[in-house]
N, C-alpha and C positions, 0 to 999 in steps of 0.2 A: 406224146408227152403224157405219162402219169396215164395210160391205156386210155387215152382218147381216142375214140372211135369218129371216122368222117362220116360214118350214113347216122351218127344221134346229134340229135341239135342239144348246146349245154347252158346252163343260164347258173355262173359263179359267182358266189357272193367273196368276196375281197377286200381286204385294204387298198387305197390308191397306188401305196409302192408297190405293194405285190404285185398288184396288175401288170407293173410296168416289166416287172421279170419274167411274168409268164407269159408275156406278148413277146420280148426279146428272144424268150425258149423257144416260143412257135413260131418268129421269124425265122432261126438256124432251121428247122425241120421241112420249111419250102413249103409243108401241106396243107392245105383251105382245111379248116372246121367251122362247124357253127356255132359260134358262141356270145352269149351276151354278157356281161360284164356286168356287177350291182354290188355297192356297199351296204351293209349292215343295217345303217341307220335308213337307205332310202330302201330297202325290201321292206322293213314296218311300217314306211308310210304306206306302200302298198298294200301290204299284207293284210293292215289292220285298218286306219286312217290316214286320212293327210290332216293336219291341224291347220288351219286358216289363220292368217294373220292376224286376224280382227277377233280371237279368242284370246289373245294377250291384252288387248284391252279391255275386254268383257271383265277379267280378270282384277284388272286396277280400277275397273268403277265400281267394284265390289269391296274395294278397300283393301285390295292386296299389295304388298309392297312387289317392284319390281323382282326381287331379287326369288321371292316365295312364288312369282306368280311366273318364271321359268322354270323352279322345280316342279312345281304342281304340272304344269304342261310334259313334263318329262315325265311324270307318272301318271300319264292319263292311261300309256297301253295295255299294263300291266291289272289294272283297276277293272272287276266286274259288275257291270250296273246289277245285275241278279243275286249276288252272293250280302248275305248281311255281313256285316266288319265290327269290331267291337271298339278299334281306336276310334275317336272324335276327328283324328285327321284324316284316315281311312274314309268316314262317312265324308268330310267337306269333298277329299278330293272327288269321291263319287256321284254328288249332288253335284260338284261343276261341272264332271264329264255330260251328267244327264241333261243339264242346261245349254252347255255348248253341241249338243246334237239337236238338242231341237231348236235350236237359232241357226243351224246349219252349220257350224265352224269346224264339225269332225265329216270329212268327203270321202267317202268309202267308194273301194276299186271295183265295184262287185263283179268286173269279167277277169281280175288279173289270175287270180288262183285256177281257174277254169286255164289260162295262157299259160300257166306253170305245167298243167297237165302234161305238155305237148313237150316239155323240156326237160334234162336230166340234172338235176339242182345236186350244184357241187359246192362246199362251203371251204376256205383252204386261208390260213392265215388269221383265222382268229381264235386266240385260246381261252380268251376269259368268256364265258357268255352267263347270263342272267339266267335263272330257272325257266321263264317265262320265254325266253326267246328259245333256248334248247326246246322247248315243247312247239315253235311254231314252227323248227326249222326239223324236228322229226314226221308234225304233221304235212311238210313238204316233202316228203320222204329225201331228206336231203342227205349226200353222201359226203363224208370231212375225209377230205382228204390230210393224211396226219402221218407224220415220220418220225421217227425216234433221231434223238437228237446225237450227230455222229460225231462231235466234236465238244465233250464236256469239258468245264472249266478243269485245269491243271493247277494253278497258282493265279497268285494274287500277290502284287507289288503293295511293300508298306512305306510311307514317307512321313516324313515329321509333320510336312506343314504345304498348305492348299499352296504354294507358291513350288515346294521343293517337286509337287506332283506333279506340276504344271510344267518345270523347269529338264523334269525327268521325261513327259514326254515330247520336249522338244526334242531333247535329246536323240529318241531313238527316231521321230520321223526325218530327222538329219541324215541318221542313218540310213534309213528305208530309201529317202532319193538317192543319196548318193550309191546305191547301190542298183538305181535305175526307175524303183517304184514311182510311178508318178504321182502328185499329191493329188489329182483327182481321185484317185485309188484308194485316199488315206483320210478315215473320218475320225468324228468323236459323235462321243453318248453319254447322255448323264450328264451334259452339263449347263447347270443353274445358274441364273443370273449372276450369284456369286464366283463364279467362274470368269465375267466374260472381259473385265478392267484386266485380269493377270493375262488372260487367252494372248487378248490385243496387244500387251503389251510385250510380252515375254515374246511374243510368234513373231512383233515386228522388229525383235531386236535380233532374233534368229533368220530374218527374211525367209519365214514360211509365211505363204498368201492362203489368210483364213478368210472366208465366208460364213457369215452370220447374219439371218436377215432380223435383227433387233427388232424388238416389237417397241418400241417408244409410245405413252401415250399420246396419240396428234393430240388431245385436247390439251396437252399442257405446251405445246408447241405454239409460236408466234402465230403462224399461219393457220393452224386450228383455233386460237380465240378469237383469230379475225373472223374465220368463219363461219363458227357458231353466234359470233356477233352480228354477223352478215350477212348470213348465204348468201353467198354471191361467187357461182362455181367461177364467172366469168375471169375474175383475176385470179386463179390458182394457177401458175403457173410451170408445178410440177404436175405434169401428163398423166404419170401413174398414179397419185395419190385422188387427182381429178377423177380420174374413171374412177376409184373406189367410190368417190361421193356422189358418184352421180349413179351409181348401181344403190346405194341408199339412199340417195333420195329415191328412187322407182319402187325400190322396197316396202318405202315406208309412208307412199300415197295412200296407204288405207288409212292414214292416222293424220292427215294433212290440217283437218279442223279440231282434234279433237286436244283438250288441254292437256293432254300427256305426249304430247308430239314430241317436247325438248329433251322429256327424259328420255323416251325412245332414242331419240338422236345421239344424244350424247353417250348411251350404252353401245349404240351403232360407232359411234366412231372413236369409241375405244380399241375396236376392231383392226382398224384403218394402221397398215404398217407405212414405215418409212425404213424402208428397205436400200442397204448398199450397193451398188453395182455388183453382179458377180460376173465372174473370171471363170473360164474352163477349166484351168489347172487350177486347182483352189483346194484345200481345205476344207472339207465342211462337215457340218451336225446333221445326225440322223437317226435320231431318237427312236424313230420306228424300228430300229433293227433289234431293241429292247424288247418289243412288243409282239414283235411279226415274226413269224421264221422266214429263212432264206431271203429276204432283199435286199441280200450283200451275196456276192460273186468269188470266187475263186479268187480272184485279180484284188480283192479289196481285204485292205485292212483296218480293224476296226477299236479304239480306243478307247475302254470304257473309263471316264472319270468318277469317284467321288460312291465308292462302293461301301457308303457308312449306313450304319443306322440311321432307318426313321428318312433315309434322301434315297436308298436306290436299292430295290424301288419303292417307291408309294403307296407305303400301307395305310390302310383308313383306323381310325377309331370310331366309338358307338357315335359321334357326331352329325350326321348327315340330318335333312330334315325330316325322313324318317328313321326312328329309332329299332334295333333290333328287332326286337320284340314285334313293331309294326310290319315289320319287311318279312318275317314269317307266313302274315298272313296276304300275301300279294303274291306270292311266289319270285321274290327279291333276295338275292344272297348277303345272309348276314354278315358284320365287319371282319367276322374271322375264316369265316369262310372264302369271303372277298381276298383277304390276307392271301387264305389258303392256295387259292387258284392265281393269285399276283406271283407270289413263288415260281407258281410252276409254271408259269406263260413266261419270267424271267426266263429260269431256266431252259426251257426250251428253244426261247428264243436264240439265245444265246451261242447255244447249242447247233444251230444250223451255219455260226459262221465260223471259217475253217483259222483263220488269223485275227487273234485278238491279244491284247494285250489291256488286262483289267488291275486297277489298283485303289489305294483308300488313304487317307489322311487322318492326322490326329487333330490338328488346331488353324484353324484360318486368323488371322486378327479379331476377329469378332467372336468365334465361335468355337470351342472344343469336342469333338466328335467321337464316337463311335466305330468299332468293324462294326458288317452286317452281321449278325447272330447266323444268316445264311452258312457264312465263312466254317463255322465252327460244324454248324447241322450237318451240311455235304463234304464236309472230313478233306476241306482245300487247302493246299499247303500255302503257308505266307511267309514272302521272300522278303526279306531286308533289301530295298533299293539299291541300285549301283549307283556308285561315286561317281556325280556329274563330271563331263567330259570337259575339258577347254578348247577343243579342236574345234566347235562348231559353230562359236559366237562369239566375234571380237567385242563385238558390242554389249553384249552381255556380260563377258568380262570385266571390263570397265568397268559397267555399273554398278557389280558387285564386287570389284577393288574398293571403289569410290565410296559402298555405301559402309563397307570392314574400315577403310580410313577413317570416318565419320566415327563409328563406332570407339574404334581406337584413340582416338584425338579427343574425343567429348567425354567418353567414360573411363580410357585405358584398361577396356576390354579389348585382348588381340587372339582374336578368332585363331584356329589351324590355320586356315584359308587362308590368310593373308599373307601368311610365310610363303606358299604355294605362286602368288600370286604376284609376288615380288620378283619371279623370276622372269617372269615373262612381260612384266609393265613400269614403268620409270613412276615414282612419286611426284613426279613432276607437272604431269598435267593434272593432279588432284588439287595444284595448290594457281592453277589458268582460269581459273572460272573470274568471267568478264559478266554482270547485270545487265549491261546495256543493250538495250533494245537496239537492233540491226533492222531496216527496211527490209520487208520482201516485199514481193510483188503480189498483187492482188487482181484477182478478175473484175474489170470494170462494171459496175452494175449501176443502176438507177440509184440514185441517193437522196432518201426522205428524212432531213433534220427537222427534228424540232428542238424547244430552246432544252428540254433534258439532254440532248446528244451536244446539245453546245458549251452546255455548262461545264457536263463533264468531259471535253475535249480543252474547254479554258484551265478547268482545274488543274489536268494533270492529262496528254495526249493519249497517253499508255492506260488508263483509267477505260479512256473509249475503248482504245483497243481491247482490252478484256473484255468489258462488258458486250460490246455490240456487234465486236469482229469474234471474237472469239465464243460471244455467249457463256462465260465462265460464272454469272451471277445466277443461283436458282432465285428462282420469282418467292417468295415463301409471305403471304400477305400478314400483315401486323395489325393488331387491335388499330393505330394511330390510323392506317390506311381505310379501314374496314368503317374507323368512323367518319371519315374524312368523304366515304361513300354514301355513309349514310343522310350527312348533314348535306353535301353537294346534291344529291337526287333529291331530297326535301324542297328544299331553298330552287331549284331550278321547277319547280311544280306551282310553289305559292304566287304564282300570278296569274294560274287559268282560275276561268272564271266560277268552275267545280270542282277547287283546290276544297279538298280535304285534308286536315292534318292527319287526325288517327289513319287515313286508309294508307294514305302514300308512306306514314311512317313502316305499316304492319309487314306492306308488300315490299319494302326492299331492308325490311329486317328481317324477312321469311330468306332473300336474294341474298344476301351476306353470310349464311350459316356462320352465325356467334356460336362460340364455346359456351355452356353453362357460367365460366369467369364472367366472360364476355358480358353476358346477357344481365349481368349484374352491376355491373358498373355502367350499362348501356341506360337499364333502368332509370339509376340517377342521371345520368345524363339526357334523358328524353324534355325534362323540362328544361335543361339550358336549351333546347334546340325551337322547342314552343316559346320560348323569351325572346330568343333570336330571329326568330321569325315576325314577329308581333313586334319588335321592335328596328328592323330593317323596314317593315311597312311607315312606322312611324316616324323615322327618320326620311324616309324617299315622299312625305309629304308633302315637303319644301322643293322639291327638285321641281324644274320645266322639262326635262328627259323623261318623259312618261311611256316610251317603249322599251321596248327589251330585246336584245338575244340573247338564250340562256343557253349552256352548254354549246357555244359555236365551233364548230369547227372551221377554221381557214388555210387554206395551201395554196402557196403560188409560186408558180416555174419560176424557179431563179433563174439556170440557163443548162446548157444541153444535161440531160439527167439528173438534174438537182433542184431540190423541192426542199421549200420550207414551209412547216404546216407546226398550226397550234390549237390547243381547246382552250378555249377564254370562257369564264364560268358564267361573264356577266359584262353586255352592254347597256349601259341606257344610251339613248340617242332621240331626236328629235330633229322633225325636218321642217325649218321654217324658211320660208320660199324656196331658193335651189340652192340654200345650203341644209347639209345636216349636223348637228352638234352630237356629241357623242363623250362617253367617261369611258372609261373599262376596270372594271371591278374583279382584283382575282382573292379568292375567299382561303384564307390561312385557319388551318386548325392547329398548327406550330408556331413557329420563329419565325419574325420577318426580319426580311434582310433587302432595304431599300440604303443601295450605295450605290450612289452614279456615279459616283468618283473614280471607278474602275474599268469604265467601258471600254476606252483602247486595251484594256489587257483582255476584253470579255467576259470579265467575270459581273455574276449581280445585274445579268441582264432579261430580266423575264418578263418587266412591265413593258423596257425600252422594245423586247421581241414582237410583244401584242401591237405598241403602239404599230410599230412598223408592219405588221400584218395586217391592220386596219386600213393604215393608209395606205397601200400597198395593191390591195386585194378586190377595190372597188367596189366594195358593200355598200357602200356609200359614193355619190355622185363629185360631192365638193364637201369634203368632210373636214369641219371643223373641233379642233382637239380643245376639250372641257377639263380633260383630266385623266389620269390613271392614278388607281388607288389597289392596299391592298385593305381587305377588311377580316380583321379576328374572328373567330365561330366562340371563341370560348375566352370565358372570363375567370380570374378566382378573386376576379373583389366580391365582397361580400354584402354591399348594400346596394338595390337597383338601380341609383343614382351613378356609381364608381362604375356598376357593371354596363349601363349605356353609354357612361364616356367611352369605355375599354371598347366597345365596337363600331366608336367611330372611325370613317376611311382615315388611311395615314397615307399619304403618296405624294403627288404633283397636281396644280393646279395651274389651269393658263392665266396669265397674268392679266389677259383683257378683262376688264371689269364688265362690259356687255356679255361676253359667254359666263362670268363667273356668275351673273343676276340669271340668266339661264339655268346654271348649275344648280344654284342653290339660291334661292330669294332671301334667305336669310345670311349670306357668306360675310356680311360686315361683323356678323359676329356667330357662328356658323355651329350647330349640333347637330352636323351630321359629319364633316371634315375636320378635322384634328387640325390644330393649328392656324386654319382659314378664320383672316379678324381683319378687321382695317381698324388705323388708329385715328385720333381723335382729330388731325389732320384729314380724317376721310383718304389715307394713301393706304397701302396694303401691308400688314404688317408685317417687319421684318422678320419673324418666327414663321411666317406662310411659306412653304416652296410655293413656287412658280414656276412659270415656263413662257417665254416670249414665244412667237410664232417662231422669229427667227433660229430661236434654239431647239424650237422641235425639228426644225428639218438637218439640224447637224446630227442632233442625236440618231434620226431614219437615217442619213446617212452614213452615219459610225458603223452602226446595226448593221447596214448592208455590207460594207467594206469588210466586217467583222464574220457575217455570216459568208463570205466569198474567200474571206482568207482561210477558215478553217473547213472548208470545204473542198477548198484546191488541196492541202495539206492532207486530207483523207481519203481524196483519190490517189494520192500521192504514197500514198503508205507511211505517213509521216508519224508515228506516234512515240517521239524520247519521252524516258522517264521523266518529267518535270513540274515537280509539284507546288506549288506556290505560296511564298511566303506574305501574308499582308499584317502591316502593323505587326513584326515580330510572332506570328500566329502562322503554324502553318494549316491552309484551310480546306487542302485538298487532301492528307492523310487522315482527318478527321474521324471522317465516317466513311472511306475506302475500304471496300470489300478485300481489295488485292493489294492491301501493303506489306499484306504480311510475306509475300514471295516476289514483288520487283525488286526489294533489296535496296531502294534508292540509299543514298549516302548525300552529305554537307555538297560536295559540287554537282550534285543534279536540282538543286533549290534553285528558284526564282524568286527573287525577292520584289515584289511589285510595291512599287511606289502610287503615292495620293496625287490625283491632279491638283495643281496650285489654286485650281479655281475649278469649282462645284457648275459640275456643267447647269 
């Protein structure tokens, strides 16, 4: 291969794909050589240094920001401690290179170069290199292996629109199998996230099987906030993304004490893919072939998308964090230079594979594009696209009847197309479209409700469905939410006994990152929250519940795989002999909505949840029910008499007058519970809710019947359109993420009725 000789031992430097071609080549040849294999980036740690991991933080105790303090590491080889520099950033970076060697974080190879001697250093597959690197790879007396490129570009396809280009090369890989190519055989290049909604979509209406390993960020994932919440590899229950976390965590044991550990982590597991299954026969991207010559085959064909300006390929501006000018003096290839040699590693690359088919777009829905100026430079002829096929995709026909109908019928725009299309498809199923939800089947899995998955299953079934089967809602946090955190983290701190306000406010307004908006109306609001505070203490005066749990979490097996669990923001309780008394307190920075009137439908059931997870849960021995309340954060009366009414509890109280002198010493006529008075009879006044014993345990059991009914129903795959009407109000369309595409209509309502009598 390429005059290898068996009596010289050879040490290549390479891409990972390359590697893979030229181990395949020396397989066909049967002959032993000696050769070692090494990437680019790991010959300079040899060559020059290895960088220790504990120089990244040397880094951020210095006041670097993460993101500065991996460039600076990335110009450290380039940087000589000897030479003076005239840039200011020139000299930092060289003042920290000289720091982290004598703390030891640069480990130098001093026998490797001496081991090169012994080898014939061949470099093959990389075309861009850094001035600095061409000089440590001539000081290896390294030989590039380089081949003119034998198959230059001919043409270049031109399409209207990122969908038509997309649609065009279904087209022709339809072709390529049915003509035997396998689609292992058949890739793409160039293509960007905005590529990957059409890839998916368009490939699976053509049944071409695409592989794609999505990089998703895990941290915005369920199971990544659990985890950064948590470490706790233990219940990760996908294999491979376990092993990722658990090769960073080993990684990132040098940082285990130190306060920058989270950010570490969280730049670590932005890393962490969540990757599709792949398939042999597949489709797939292979961007290296842009970059690398030769690692595509005779046998392979290759599909470059998206051949515009400014996308393909990836030219820099003077932007980086050193500037032109600076990169002069380092021996660093300036932006157009960079430019210059991206060009021609394109090209080259390109140029070694024998079947390609390359083309470019004018306008995506978002964006209007560019050809590459390349187009024009290297004098390549541009073909006007062929007129999509029908032969290849029933399904995509349809679609695109269906979406010309649409067109036609709302605007009495009538595309060519349509005429076309009418020959081969009846107007008839454009006008079958059924809304209604159809059960499928679902993979039985472990089932964790709490009262949000129950609410929104009471609301409206197909509401769950979106959100929690389907995951259709992005998480996007809201000023309301963000205060809501901040006042809950507060308030669950003022009863340790080194409750500070200024500290607990500063450290989870630092935890929240407010917008500048934010931080301004957060401002006025800091003193409603020091009022609130200062005056919850001066209300729980009167209480005999002098304990707490704050922020509790409870779950308890319902039955085989199903769990129902809640965070209660606020117990008092008190344990006098072997009973305990208990209130539960949940804190509103909105609307309260205390209707019990609705519990057979399950709607309005969030305190009756808690109750029942209290008593349910065994936190308690022989637990006695005081009350559930909800209590306001925020007031807009404007004098502090109006504004401490407005924070009294509003909820249910037990009607025994022995736990209510418990509750509240003062309940004959009560400033802390809204509505709690007895009248001058000394009876309880009719304006008090209440609660007999005997009606709290119908309520625990409604709650239970209620949480088992929509549970079976969810195993079950049960989710109809049906949204709920109460009092002429419909209260599930409301604030519904997905009304705007279930399409519900007058006969998917439910009109839910008041019970005759208030439980």
């Amino acid at each position: 291969m390429k005059g290898l000789s068996k009596e010289e031992s050879y040490y290549i430097i390479t891409p990972s794909k390359r590697k893979m071609k030229i181990l395949e080549e020396l397989e066909q040849e049967d002959e032993f050589y000696s050769v070692t294999f090494d990437s680019l980036e790991s010959l300079k740690e040899k060559y020059f240094f290895h960088i220790k991991d504990e120089a990244i933080l040397s880094l951020l105790e210095q006041g670097e920001s993460l993101e500065v303090a991996k460039e600076i590491l990335k110009l450290l080889y380039p940087i000589s401690l000897d030479q003076t520099y005239f840039s200011s950033k020139l000299k930092k970076i060289q003042y920290y290179k000289k720091e982290l060697e004598e703390k030891g974080y640069l480990e130098y190879d001093l026998s490797f170069r001496d081991f090169l001697k012994t080898k014939k250093v061949i470099v093959d597959g990389y075309l861009l290199l850094e001035p600095y690197e061409e000089k440590m790879l001539e000081d290896l007396h390294a030989i590039f292996w380089e081949e003119e490129p034998s198959y230059p570009f001919q043409e270049v396809y031109h399409y209207g629109t990122m969908r038509a280009e997309v649609v065009g090369v279904a087209d022709r890989i339809r072709q390529l199998n049915k003509k035997g190519v396998s689609y292992r055989h058949i890739l793409l290049a160039g293509v960007d996230s905005s590529y990957f909604y059409l890839l998916e979509e368009i490939f699976s209406q053509y049944d071409i099987p695409f592989f794609y390993p999505f990089e998703d960020n895990f941290l915005t994932t369920k199971m990544g906030k659990k985890y950064f919440r948590e470490r706790n590899l233990e219940e990760m229950k996908n294999e491979e993304v376990r092993h990722q976390l658990l090769v960073i965590e080993e990684k990132l044991d040098f940082a285990k004490n130190s306060p920058y550990y989270d950010l570490l982590l969280q730049d670590e597991l932005k890393k962490v893919t969540l990757v599709k299954q792949e398939y042999y026969d597949m489709v797939t991207v292979v961007d290296e072939a842009l970059t690398t010559p030769f690692v595509l085959g005779e046998d392979d064909y290759l599909f470059i998308l998206g051949w515009n300006q400014n996308k393909l390929p990836h030219l820099k501006k003077d932007e980086d964090y050193l500037s032109d000018r600076e990169k002069k003096e380092v021996d660093l290839l300036t932006s157009d230079l960079w430019n210059k040699k991206k060009k021609e590693e394109f090209l080259q690359a390109c140029g070694s594979i024998p079947h390609k088919v390359i083309s470019y777009k004018d306008t995506s829905l978002q964006e209007t594009f560019y050809p590459s100026s390349m187009i024009e430079e290297e004098n390549i002829l541009v073909k006007e696209a062929e007129k999509h096929s029908f032969f290849y995709s029933d399904s995509y026909n349809q679609f695109t009847y269906a979406s010309l109908l649409d067109q036609y019928y709302t605007y009495h725009e009538e595309n060519p197309l349509l005429l076309e299309l009418q020959d081969y498809y009846s107007v008839s199923f454009y006008r079958s479209y059924d809304h209604l939800y159809h059960s499928v089947i679902t993979k039985k899995e472990p089932l964790v409700l709490s009262y949000s998955h129950l609410s929104d299953y009471a609301l409206c079934p197909f509401r769950y469905y979106a959100k929690y089967v389907l995951h259709l809602e992005e998480y996007m946090p809201s000023f309301a939410q963000k205060l809501g955190n901040i006042f809950h983290y507060v308030l669950s701190k003022m009863y340790q006994e080194s409750f500070d306000f200024e500290k607990s406010y500063q450290y989870i307004l630092k935890e929240e990152n407010l917008t500048l908006k934010e931080q301004f109306f957060m401002r006025r609001l800091k003193e409603e929250l020091l009022f609130l505070v200062e005056t919850i203490k001066e209300q729980e005066q009167t209480t005999g519940l002098t304990s707490q749990f704050l922020e509790k979490k409870i779950e308890i097996p319902l039955r085989d795989q199903v769990t129902i669990k809640g965070f209660l923001d606020k117990i008092l309780y008190r344990k006098i002999g072997d009973k305990t008394y208990y209130a539960i307190i949940d804190y509103k920075t909105g609307q309260i909505h205390l209707q019990l009137d609705y519990l057979k439908d399950g709607l309005y059931m969030q305190l009756p949840c808690y109750l029942y997870l209290v008593e349910k849960s065994g936190i308690f021995d022989q637990p006695v029910f005081a009350g559930f309340y909800y209590q306001k954060l925020l007031s807009s009366s404007k004098t502090l008499e109006e504004k401490k009414k407005d924070l009294r509890l509003f909820g249910v109280s037990a009607e025994e007058e022995d736990t209510l002198a418990i509750l509240d010493e003062n309940y004959s006529k009560s400033d802390w519970i809204k509505g709690l008075s007895v009248t001058k009879q000394n009876t309880i006044s009719s304006r008090a809710k209440v609660m007999t014993e005997e009606q709290k345990e119908v309520m625990v059991s409604l709650v239970e019947k209620k949480i088992l009914e929509f549970s079976k129903a969810i195993e079950e795959g049960a989710f109809p359109i049906q949204p709920k009407i109460v009092e002429r109000k419909n209260v599930s369309c409301e604030y519904c993420s997905f009304a705007s595409f279930c399409f519900h209509d007058e006969k998917d309502n439910r009109y839910v009725e008041k019970e005759e009598k208030e439980v």
